[in-house]
N, C-alpha and C positions, 0 to 999 in steps of 0.2 A: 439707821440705828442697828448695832449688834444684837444679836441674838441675847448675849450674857448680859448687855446691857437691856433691851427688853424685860429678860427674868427680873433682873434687879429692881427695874423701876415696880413691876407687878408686886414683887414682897415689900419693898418698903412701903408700897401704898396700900397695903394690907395693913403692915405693921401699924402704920401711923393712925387706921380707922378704930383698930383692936384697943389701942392706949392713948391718952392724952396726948396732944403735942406737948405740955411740959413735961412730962415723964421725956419725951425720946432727948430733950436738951441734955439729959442727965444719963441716959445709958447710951449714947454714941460715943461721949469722951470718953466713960469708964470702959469701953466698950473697946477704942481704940488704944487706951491705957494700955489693959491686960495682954492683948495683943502684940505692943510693943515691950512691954515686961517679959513673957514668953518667948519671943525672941532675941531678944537680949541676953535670958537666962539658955536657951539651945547655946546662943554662939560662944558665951565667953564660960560657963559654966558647964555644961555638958557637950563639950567638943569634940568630932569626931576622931579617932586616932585615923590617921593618914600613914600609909606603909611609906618606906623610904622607897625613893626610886634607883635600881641598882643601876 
């Protein structure tokens, strides 16, 4: 097991004991939503200017 993956399991088994299991049903999608909105909104909406190559 990875290190990043170690950390991770350690917060979400935090996370899960702090809050309901039906609560996390409902902030994982919303959760992965926003995430995907946000970048959605970087790539096609705030795009970075790219110089020409001479």
């Amino acid at each position: 097991m990875s290190l990043t993956t170690y950390y991770m399991h350690l917060i979400v088994a935090r996370i899960s004991s702090l809050v309901s299991p039906d609560l996390i049903l409902y902030i994982l999608p919303a959760l992965s939503v926003t995430i995907l909105f946000l970048s959605l909104k970087t790539m096609f909406f705030k795009t970075p200017k790219l110089r020409k190559v001479k």
